[in-house]
C-alpha positions as CSV (number, residue, x, y, z in Angstrom):
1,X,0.0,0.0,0.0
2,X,1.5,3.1,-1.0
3,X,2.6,5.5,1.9
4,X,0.3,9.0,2.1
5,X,1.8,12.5,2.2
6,X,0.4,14.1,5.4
7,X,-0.8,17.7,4.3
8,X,-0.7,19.2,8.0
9,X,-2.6,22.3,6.3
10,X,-5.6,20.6,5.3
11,X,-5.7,18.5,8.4
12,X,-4.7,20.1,11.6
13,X,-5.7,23.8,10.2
14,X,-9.6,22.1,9.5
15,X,-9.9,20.8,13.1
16,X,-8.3,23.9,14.3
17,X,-10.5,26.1,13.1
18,X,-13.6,23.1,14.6
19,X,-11.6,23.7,18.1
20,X,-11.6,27.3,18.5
21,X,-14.8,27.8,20.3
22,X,-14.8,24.3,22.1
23,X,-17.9,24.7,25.4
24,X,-17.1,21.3,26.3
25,X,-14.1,22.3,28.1
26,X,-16.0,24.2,30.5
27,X,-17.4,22.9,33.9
28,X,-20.0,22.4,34.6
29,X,-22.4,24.9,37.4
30,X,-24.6,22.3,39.2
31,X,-23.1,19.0,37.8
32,X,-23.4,15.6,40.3
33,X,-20.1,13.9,38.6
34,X,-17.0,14.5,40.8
35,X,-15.2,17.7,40.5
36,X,-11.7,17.9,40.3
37,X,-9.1,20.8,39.3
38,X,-6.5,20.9,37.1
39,X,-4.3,24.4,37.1
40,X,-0.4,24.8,35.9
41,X,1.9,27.2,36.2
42,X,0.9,30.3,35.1
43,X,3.3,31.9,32.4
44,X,5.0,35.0,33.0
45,X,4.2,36.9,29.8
46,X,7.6,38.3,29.8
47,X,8.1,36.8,26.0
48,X,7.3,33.9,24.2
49,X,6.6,30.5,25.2
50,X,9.1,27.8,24.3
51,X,9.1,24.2,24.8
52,X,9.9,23.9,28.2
53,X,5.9,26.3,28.3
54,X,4.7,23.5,26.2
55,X,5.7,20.3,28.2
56,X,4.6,21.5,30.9
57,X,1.0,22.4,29.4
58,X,0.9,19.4,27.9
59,X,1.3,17.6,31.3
60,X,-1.7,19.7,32.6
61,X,-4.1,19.0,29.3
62,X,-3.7,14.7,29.3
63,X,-4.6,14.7,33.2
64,X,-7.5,17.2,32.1
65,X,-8.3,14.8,29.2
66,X,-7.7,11.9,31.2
67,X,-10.3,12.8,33.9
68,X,-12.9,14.1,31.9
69,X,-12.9,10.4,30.4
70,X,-13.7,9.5,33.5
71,X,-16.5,11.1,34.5
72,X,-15.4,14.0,36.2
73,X,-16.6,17.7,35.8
74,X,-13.0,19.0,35.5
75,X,-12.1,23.3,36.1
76,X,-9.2,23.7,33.7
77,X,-8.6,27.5,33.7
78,X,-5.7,29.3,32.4
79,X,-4.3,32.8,33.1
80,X,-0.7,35.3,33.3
81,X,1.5,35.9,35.8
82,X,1.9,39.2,34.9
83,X,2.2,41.5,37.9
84,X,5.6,42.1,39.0
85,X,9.2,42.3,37.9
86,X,9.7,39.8,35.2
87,X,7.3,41.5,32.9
88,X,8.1,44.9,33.7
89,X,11.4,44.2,33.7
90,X,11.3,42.4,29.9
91,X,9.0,45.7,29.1
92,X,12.1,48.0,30.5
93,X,14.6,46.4,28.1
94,X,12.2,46.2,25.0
95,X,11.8,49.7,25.6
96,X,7.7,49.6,25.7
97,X,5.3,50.3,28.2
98,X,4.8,47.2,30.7
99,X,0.8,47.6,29.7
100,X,1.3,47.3,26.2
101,X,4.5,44.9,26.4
102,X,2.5,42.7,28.8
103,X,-0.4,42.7,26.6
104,X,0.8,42.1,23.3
105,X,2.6,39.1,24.6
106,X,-0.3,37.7,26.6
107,X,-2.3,37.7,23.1
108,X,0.7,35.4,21.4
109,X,0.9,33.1,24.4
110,X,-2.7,33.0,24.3
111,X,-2.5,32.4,20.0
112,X,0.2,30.0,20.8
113,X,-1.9,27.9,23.2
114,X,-5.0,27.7,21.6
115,X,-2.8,26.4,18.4
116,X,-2.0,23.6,20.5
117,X,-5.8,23.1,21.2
118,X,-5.0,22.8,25.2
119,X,-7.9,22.2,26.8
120,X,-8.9,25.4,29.0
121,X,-11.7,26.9,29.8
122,X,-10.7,30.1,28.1
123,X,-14.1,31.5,29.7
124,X,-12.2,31.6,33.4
125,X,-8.9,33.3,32.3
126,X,-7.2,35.7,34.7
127,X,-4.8,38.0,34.2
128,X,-2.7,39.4,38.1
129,X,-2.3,42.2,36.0
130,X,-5.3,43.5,35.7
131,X,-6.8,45.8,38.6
132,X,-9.8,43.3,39.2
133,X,-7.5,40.4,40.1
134,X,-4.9,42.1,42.2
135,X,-7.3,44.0,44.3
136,X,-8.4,41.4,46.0
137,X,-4.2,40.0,46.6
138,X,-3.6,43.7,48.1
139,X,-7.0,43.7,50.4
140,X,-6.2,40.3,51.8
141,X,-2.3,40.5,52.3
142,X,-3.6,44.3,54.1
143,X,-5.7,42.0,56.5
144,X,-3.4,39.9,56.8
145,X,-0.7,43.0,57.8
146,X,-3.8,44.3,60.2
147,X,-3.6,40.9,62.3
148,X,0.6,41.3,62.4
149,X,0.6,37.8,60.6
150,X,3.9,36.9,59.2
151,X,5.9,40.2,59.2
152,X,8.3,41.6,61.1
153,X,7.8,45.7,61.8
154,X,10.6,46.8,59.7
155,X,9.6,44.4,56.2
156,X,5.8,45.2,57.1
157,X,6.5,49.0,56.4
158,X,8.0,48.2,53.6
159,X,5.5,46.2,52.0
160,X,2.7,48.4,52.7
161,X,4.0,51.3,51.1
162,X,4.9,49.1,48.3
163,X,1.1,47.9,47.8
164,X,-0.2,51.1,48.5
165,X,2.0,52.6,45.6
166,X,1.0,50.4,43.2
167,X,-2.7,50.8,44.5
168,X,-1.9,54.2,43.5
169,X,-2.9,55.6,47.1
């Protein structure tokens, strides 16, 4: 039997485009099957993702698969890591803004994963960049300052003007 050339263009581009707006990745609200949670490592979206990104997704998208074969409602979300240094820092030497630098790369790491057809629920994605995400970091590490949990004087003074800076307070 003759061998087949494998047109990766007319294959993997057709189920691609099928893929895109997948609802079956998404859990369910009031479902009675099991629950369970699958969440990697959120990328810094300091620059591209390379292979070491994609191993490690992969990882995360079989035990997804895996479980929803098995009956469970699975929560497979996906989001950035983008507030702090690394990004701003990758921003600095780019010579961009950290808001647009951060951006723009979270829409190719986004592009980039949903190539691979990973199996998130693109509905629940987060980004620690963005003002509704962090809030709620700064008002619980400000309890947690309130009840002198984990801090000495010195680093607590520290820290709180930090977050309250960035707050823009």
């Amino acid at each position: 039997m003759p061998e087949k050339h494998y047109d990766h263009n007319q294959i993997e581009l057709k189920w691609y485009d099928q893929w895109q707006d997948a609802t079956f990745y998404r859990a369910e609200e009031n479902s009675t099957a099991p629950k369970f949670y699958v969440l990697e490592m959120l990328p810094y979206p300091s620059g591209a993702l390379h292979i070491g990104h994609i191993r490690n997704y992969s990882i995360g998208d079989a035990l997804a698969r895996y479980k929803w074969m098995r009956g469970f409602n699975v929560l497979h979300p996906m989001g950035w890591d983008a507030f702090g240094l690394p990004a701003e820092n990758a921003a600095i030497l780019n010579k961009r803004h950290p808001r647009d630098w951060t951006r723009q790369n979270i829409d190719n790491m986004k592009k980039t994963h949903r190539r691979f057809a990973f199996s998130y629920d693109w509905e629940r994605e987060v980004s620690t960049c963005e003002p509704e995400y962090y809030r709620w970091n700064q008002w619980f590490f400000l309890k947690m300052l309130g009840a002198r949990l984990g801090l000495s004087q010195e680093g607590a003074g520290e820290l709180v003007f930090a977050v309250r800076h960035r707050a823009g307070e």
